[in-house]
C-alpha positions in Angstrom: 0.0 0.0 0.0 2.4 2.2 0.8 4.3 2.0 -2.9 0.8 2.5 -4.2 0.7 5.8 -2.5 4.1 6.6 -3.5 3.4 6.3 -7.4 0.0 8.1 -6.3 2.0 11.1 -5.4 4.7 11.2 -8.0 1.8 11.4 -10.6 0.1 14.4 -9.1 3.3 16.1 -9.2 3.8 15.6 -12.7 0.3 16.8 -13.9 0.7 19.5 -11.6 3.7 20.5 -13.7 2.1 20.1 -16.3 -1.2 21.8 -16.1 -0.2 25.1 -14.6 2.3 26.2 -17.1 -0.3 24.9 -20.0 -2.7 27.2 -18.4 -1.1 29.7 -17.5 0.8 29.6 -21.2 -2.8 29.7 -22.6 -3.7 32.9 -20.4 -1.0 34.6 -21.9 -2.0 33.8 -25.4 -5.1 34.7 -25.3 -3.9 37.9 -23.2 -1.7 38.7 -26.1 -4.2 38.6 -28.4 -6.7 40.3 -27.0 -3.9 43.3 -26.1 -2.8 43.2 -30.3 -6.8 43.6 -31.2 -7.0 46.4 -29.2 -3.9 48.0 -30.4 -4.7 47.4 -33.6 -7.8 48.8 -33.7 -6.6 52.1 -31.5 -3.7 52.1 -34.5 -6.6 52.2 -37.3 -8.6 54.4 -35.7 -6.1 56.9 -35.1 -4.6 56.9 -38.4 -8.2 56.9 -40.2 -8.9 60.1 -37.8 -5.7 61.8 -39.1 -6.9 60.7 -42.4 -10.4 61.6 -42.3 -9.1 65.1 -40.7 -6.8 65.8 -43.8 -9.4 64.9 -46.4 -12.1 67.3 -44.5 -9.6 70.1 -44.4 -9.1 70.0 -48.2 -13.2 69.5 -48.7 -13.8 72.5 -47.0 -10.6 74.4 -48.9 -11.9 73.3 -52.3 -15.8 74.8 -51.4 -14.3 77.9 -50.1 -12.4 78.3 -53.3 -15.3 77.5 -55.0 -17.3 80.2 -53.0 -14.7 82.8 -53.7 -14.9 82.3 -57.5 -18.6 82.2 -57.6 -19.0 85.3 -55.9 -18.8 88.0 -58.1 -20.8 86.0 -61.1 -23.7 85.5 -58.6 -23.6 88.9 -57.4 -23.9 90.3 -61.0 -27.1 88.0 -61.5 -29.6 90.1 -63.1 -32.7 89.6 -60.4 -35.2 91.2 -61.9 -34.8 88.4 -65.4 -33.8 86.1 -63.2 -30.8 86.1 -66.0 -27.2 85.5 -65.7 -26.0 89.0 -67.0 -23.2 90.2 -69.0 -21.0 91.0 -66.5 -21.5 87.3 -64.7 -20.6 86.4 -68.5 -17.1 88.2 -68.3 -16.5 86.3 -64.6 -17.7 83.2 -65.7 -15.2 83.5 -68.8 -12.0 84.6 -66.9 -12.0 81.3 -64.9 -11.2 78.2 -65.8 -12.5 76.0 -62.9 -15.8 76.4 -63.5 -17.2 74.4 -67.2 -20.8 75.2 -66.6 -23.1 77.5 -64.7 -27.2 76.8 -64.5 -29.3 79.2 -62.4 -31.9 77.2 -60.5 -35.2 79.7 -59.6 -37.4 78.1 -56.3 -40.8 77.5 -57.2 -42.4 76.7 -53.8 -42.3 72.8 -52.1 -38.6 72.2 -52.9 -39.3 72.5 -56.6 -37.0 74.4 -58.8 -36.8 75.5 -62.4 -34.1 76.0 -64.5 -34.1 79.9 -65.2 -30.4 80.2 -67.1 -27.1 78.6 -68.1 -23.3 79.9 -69.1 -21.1 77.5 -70.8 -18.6 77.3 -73.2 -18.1 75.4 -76.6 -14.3 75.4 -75.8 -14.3 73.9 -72.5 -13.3 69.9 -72.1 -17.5 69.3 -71.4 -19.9 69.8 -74.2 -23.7 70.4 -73.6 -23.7 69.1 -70.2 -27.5 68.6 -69.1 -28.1 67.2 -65.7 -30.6 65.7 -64.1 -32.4 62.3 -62.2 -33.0 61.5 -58.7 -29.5 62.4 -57.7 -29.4 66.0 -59.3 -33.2 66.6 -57.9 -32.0 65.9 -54.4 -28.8 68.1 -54.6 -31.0 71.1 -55.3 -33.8 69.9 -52.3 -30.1 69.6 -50.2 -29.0 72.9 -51.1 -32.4 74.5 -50.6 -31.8 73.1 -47.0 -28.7 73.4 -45.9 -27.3 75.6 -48.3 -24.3 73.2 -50.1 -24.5 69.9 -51.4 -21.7 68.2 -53.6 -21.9 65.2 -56.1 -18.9 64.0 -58.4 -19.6 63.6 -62.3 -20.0 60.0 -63.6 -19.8 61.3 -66.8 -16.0 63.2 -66.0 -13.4 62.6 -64.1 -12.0 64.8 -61.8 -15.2 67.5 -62.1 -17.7 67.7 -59.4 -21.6 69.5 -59.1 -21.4 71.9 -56.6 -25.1 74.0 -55.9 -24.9 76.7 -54.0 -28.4 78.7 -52.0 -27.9 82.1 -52.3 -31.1 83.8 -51.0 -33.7 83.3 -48.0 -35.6 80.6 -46.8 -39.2 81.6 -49.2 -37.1 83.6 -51.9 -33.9 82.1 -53.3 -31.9 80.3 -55.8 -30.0 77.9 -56.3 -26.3 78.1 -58.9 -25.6 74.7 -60.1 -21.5 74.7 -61.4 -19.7 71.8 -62.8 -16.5 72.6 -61.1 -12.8 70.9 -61.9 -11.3 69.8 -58.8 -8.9 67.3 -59.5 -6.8 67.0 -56.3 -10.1 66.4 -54.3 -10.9 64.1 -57.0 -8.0 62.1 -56.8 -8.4 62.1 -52.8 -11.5 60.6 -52.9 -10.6 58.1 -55.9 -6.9 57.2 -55.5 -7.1 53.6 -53.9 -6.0 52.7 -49.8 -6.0 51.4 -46.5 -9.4 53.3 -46.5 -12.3 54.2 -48.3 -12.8 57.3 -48.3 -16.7 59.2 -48.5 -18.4 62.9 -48.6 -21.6 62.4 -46.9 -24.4 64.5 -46.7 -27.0 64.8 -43.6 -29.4 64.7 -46.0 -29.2 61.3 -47.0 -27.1 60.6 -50.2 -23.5 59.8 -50.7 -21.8 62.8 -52.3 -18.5 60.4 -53.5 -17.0 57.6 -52.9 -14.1 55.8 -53.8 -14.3 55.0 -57.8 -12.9 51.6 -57.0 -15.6 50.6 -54.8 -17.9 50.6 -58.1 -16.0 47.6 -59.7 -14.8 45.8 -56.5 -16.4 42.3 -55.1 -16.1 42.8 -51.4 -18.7 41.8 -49.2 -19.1 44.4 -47.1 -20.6 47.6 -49.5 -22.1 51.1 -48.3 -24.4 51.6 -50.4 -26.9 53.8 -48.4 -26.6 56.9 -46.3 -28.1 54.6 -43.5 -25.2 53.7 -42.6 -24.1 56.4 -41.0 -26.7 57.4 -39.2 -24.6 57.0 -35.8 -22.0 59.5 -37.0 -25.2 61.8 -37.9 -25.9 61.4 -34.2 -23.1 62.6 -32.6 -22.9 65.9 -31.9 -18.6 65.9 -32.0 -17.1 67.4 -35.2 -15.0 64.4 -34.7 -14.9 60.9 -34.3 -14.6 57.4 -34.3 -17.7 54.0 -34.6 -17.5 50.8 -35.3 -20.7 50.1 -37.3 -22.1 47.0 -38.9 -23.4 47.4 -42.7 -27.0 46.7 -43.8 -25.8 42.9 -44.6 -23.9 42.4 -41.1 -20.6 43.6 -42.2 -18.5 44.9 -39.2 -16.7 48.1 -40.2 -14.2 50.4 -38.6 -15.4 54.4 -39.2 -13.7 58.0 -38.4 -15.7 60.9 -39.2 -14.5 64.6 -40.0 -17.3 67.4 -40.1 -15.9 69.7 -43.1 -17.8 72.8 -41.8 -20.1 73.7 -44.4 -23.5 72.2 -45.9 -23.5 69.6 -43.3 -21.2 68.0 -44.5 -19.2 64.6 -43.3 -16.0 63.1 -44.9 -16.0 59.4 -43.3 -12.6 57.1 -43.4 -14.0 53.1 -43.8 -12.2 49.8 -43.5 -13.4 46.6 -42.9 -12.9 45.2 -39.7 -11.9 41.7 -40.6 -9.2 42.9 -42.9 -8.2 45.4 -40.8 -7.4 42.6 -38.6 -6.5 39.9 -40.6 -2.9 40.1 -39.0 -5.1 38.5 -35.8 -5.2 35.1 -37.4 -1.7 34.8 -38.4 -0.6 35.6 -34.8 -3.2 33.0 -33.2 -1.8 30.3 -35.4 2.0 31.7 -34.6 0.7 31.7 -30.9 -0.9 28.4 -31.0 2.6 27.1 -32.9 4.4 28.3 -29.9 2.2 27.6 -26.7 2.4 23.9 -28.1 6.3 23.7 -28.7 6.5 25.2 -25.0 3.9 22.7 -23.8 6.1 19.6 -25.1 9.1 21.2 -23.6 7.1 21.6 -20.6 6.0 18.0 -20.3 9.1 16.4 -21.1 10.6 18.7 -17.7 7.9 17.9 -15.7 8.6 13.9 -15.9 12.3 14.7 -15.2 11.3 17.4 -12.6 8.6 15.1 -11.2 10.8 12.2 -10.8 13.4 14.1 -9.1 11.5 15.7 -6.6 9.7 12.5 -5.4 13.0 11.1 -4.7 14.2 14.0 -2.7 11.1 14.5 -0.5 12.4 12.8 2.3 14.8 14.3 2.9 12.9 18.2 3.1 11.3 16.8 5.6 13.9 17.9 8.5 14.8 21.0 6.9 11.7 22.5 6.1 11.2 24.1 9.8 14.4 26.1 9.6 14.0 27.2 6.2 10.5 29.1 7.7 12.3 29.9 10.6 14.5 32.3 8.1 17.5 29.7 7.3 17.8 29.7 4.1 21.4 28.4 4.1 20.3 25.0 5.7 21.6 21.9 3.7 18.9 19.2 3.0 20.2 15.9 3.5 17.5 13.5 5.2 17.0 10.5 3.1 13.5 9.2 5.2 10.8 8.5 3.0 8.5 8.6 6.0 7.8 11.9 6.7 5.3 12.8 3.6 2.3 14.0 6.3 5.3 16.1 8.1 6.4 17.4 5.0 3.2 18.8 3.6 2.3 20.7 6.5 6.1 22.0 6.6 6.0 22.8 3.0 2.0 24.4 3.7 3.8 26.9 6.6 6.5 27.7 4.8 4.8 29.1 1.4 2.2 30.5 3.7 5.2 33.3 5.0 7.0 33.4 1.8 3.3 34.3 -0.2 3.1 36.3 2.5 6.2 38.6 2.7 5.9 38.5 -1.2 2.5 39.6 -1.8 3.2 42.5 0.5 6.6 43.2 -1.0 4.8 43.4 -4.5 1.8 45.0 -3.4 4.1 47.9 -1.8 5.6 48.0 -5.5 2.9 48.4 -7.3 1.5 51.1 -4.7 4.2 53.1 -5.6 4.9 52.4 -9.6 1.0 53.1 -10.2 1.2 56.5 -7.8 4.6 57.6 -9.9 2.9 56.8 -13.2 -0.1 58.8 -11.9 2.0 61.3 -11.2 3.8 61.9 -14.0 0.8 61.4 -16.1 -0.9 64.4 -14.6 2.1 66.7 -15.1 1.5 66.4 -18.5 -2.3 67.5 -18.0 -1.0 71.3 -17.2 0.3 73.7 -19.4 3.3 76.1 -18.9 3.0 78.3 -15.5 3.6 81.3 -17.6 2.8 82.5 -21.2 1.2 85.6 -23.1 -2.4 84.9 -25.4 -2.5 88.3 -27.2 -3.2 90.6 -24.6 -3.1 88.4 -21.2 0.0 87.8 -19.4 -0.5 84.5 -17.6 1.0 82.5 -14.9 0.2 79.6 -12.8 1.0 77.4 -9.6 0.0 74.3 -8.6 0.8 72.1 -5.7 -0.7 68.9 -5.0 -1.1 67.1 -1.3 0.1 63.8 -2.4 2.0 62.3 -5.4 -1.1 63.2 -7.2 -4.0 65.8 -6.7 -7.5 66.6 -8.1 -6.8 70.4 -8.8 -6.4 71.4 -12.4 -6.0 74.5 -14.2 -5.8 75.0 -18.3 -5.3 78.2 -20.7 -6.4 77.8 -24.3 -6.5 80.0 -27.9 -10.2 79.4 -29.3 -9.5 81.1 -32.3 -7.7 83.9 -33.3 -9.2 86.4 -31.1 -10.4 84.7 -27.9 -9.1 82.2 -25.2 -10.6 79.8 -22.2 -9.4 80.1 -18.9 -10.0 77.0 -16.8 -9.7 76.0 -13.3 -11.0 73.0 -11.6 -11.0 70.6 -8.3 -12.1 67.3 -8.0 -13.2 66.1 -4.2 -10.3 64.9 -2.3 -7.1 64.2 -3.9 -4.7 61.8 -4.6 -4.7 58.8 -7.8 -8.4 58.9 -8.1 -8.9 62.6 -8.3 -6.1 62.8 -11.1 -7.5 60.2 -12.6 -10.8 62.7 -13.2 -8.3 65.9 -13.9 -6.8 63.6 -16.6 -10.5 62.8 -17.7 -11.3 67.0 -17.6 -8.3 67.4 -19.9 -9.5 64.8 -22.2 -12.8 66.6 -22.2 -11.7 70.1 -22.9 -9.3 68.9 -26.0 -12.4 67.9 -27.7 -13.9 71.4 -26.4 -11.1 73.3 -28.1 -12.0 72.1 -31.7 -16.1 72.8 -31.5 -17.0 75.6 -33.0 -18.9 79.3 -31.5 -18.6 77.0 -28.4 -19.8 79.0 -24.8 -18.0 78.3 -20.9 -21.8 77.2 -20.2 -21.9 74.6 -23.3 -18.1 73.6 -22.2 -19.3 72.9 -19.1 -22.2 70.5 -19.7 -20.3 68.6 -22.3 -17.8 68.0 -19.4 -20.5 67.4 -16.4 -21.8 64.6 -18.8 -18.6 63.0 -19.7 -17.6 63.4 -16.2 -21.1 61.9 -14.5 -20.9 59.1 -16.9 -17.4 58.3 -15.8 -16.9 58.4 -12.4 -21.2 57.7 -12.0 -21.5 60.5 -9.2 -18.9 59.1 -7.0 -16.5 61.5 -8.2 -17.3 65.5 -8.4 -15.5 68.5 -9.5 -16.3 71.7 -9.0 -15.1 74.4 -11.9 -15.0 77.7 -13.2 -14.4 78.7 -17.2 -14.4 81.7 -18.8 -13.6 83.3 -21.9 -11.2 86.8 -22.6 -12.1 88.5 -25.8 -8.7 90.1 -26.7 -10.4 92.4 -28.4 -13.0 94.0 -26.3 -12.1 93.0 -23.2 -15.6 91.5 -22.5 -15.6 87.9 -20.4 -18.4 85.4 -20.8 -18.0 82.7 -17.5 -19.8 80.1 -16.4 -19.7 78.7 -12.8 -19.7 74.8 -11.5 -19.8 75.6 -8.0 -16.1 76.8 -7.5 -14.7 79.4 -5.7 -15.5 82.8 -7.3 -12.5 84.6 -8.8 -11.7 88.3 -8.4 -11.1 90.6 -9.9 -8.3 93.0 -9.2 -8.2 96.5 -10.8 -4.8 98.5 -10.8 -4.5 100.5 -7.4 -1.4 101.7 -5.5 -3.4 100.5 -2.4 -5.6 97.9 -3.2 -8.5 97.5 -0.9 -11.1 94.8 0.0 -14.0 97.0 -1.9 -12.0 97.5 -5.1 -12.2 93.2 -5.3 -14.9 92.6 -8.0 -15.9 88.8 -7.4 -17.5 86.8 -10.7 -20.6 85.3 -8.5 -22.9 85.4 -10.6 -23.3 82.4 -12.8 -23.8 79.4 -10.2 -24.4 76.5 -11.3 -24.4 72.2 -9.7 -21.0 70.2 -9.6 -19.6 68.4 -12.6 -20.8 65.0 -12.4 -23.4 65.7 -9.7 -25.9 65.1 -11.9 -26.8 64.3 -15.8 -27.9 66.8 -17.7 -27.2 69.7 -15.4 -27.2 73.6 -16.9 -25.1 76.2 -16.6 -25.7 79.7 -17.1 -23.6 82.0 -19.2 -22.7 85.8 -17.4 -20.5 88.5 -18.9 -18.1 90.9 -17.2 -16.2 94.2 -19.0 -12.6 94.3 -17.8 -10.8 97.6 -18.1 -6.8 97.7 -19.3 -4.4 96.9 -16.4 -7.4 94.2 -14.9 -6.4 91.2 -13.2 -8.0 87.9 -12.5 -7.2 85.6 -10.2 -8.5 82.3 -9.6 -7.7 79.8 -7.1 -9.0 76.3 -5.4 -9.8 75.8 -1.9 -7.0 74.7 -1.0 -5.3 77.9 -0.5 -7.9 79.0 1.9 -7.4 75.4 3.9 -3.1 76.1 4.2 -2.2 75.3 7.3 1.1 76.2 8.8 2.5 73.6 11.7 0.5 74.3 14.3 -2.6 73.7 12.7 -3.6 77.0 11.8 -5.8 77.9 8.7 -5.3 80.9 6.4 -8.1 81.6 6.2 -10.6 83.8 3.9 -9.9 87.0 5.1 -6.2 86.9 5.7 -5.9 85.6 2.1 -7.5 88.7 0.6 -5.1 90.6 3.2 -2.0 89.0 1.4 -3.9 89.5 -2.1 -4.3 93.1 -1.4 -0.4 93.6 0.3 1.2 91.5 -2.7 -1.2 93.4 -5.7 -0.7 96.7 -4.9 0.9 98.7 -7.5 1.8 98.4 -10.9 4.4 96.0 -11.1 4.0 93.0 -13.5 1.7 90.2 -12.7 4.2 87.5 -12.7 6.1 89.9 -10.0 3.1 90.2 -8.0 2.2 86.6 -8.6 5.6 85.2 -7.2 5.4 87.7 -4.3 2.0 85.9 -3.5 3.4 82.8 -3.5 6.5 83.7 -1.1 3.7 85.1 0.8 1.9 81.7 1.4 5.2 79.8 1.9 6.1 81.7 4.8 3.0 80.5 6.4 2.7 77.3 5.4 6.7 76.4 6.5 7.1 72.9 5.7 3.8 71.7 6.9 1.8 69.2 5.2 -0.7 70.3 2.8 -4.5 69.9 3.8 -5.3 69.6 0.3 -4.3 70.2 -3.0 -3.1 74.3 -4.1 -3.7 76.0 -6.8 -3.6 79.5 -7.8 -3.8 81.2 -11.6 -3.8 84.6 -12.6 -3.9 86.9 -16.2 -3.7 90.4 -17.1 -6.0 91.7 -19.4 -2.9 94.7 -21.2 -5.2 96.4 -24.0 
């Protein structure tokens, strides 16, 4: 019996060899490709966005130049005919991107009647007449949204473009056959992508010429399809949509700007990540060579370690005593009971001092990636946008804090000033800062956007992401550089002030913006915030700050406080040095109390002067 028992064990030792490293070879593998898919599609997508962005640009280009040529025929239109006159004649003769001209009169229900035409016999089209379903829905298009585009079966490398010029009840609408061959060739020229104009108004403007001959499966043949993209309310993104037939696709969207208009960067997903199946059969190749390898060490390792069991036996109890240096030579073969509750103790304390050893690591990797993650979130402490001389300081209470604070162009002529602070501090916190930076990236490209529209694009994405757990309060506000006037919007944060020049700046010359006030970001969905403008005069300054400041405690407990921080704002901004002067003095200022002493929470302060 007891050589039955022996074998018994020596078995279970072997398949334990072997079974763990299968599995655990087998959780890698499918590990590694699941990591690959998703890289692989981050890869496309971002490359299709670049793409898509590109191709817009050059839509948008191409119907500007379009717009500009068109111009001064239109505005010589004889009204009163309803006639292209002779001096539209002598514009439409002096260019040479433009082969045809029809005027289009609106009759009333989205119908239209051809009023005139310009062409020449000399030009590389002859006679060209449109019409169908296709031309009948450009006009209803441009009726609607004032633009709509369609390439030329019949010609290569020419485009319709029709135009609204008029109101709503009284307008027209200037059909030209316009030659745009770079666009052409943009759309056309075969890639990784396919590449479509889209219209809201459901029909395909162009698409790839080689999609008209090719077999694949998976075709877009209807505006349908992009109905998501429709939907979103970003001017850009990225899906991944399934065609009318089932066919998984990969889609980044562009909005061009004008007419509604999307240009939409298409592969299909399964050749998009056809490299997938030549790395499972690679991986499969190489989990089973490491498997063989495996099985042929476990029978040696299996054999050897059943031999040598007896004698652990002894020295099991000093090695989890901390002798490590204890030689093993008991030959018994008596002990296996003893030695399993040896071995039991002894992995017990090593798991043990391990896990926490790890653990510990970890802690600290993950904080000093958090960490230097968020210091990428901020931008410099000190710059000039036009007019406002900036600077900036922020000191978090941990390796990572939830204050955040941002400066951006929106345009030529205008910039967003932003400030936030997320409840508590610490890895969590910075994890929402990073999320508020994510937010306001996508902010910073919307057009005519308002602080109070900024801020309930960012409550959303920030209450769908940390669910309510996680708040932040905020205050944004934008600087026309040319007026001086400042539109803000408040998310239950401190109130700024504002700080007019003064040799002896006083508590009543502080102007406070209270008086937009509006719920937490992430408190709730669909929260509103309320726009509020302010006039600042030349020499103005604004300074912002978080809570923190107010909470500074110096070491024996002691709070700043509210009022002896507008005491130290009022000794520090006195005068007419430069901000950054008065700025640094400020922060010497708060130093000096603080001395050493751990931070409460997280400090932030940011300031501009508005120079006209």
């Amino acid at each position: 019996m007891a050589s039955i028992k022996y074998f018994s064990l020596r078995y279970k030792l072997l398949a334990l060899l072997i079974l763990m490293p299968t599995a655990g070879l087998a959780l890698y593998a499918l590990m590694a490709i699941n990591l690959f898919t998703k890289d692989k599609k981050a890869y496309i997508f971002d490359s299709s966005v670049i793409v898509s962005k590109a191709l817009a640009t050059q839509v948008k280009i191409e119907l500007d130049a379009h717009e500009k040529l068109m111009d001064p025929i239109v505005k010589s239109i004889d009204t009163g005919a309803m006639k292209f006159s002779k001096l539209s004649y002598e514009f439409f003769i002096r260019q040479n991107r433009v082969e045809h001209l029809f005027l289009f009169k609106h009759m009333g229900n989205g119908r239209y009647a051809k009023a005139d035409q310009l062409y020449l016999e000399n030009r590389s089209i002859k006679n060209y007449d449109p019409g169908g379903e296709v031309f009948d829905l450009m006009l209803k298009t441009a009726g609607e949204v004032g633009f709509a585009v369609q390439d030329v079966a019949e010609a290569k490398r020419f485009f319709l473009i029709a135009q609204k010029y008029g109101d709503e009840q009284k307008h027209v609408v200037v059909l030209s056959l316009y030659n745009a061959p770079d666009l052409y060739e943009a759309f056309a020229t075969p890639s990784a992508y396919r590449q479509y104009l889209v219209s809201r108004n459901n029909f395909i403007s162009m698409e790839p010429k080689y999609m008209r001959k090719t077999k694949s499966k998976a075709q877009v043949t209807t505006t349908e399809f992009f109905t998501p993209i429709f939907n979103n309310r970003f001017p850009v993104g990225i899906a991944e949509i399934k065609t009318k037939d089932g066919h998984p696709m990969l889609v980044s969207f562009s909005k061009v700007g004008k007419g509604g208009l999307f240009v939409a960067s298409l592969v299909e997903k399964a050749a998009a990540l056809k490299a997938i199946d030549t790395l499972i059969v690679e991986s499969l190749l190489f989990v089973l060579s490491l498997i063989s390898v495996t099985i042929i060490i476990g029978v040696i390792a299996s054999f050897g370690l059943t031999s040598a069991l007896s004698r652990l036996v002894e020295a099991t109890k000093e090695i989890a005593g901390g002798n490590f240096d204890v030689k093993i030579d008991v030959k018994s073969k008596d002990e296996v009971s003893l030695l399993g509750d040896s071995i039991s103790f002894m992995a017990g304390e090593v798991s043990r001092l391990m896990n926490e050893t790890a653990e510990k690591a970890r802690l600290v990797n993950e904080l000093e990636t958090v960490k230097l993650i968020q210091e990428t979130l901020f931008p410099p402490d000190q710059a000039t946008l036009g007019p406002l001389d900036i600077v900036g300081y922020f000191h978090p209470a941990s390796e990572a804090g939830g204050d955040w604070y941002h400066y951006s162009m929106m345009g030529e002529d205008r910039a967003f000033i932003w400030i936030g602070d997320v409840t508590g501090h610490g890895a969590p916190a910075a994890m929402v800062t990073a999320a508020a930076k994510a937010v306001s990236s996508i902010v910073e490209e919307m057009e005519d956007v308002t602080p109070a529209m900024a801020l309930k694009v960012m409550n959303h994405a920030i209450n769908a992401t940390a669910k309510g757990n996680t708040l932040m309060t905020f205050f944004l506000m934008s600087v026309d550089f040319t007026s001086g006037k400042v539109v803000y919007a408040n998310a239950s944060h401190e109130p700024p002030y504002v700080l007019p020049v003064s040799d002896k700046l006083k508590k009543k010359d502080f102007v406070p913006l209270c008086d937009s006030e509006g719920s937490r970001l992430g408190e709730k969905a669909g929260a509103e915030y309320k726009d509020v403008e302010y006039q600042l005069n030349p020499g103005d300054t604004v300074l912002l700050y978080t809570d923190g400041v107010i909470d500074l405690a110096n070491p024996a407990g002691e709070g700043l406080g509210e009022r002896q921080f507008i005491k130290l704002i009022c000794d520090n901004f006195s005068g007419k040095a430069a901000v950054k002067t008065k700025f640094e003095n400020l922060k010497k200022t708060l130093n000096s109390h603080q001395q050493n002493a751990p931070l409460v929470d997280d400090v932030t302060l940011f300031a501009f002067q508005f120079k006209a």
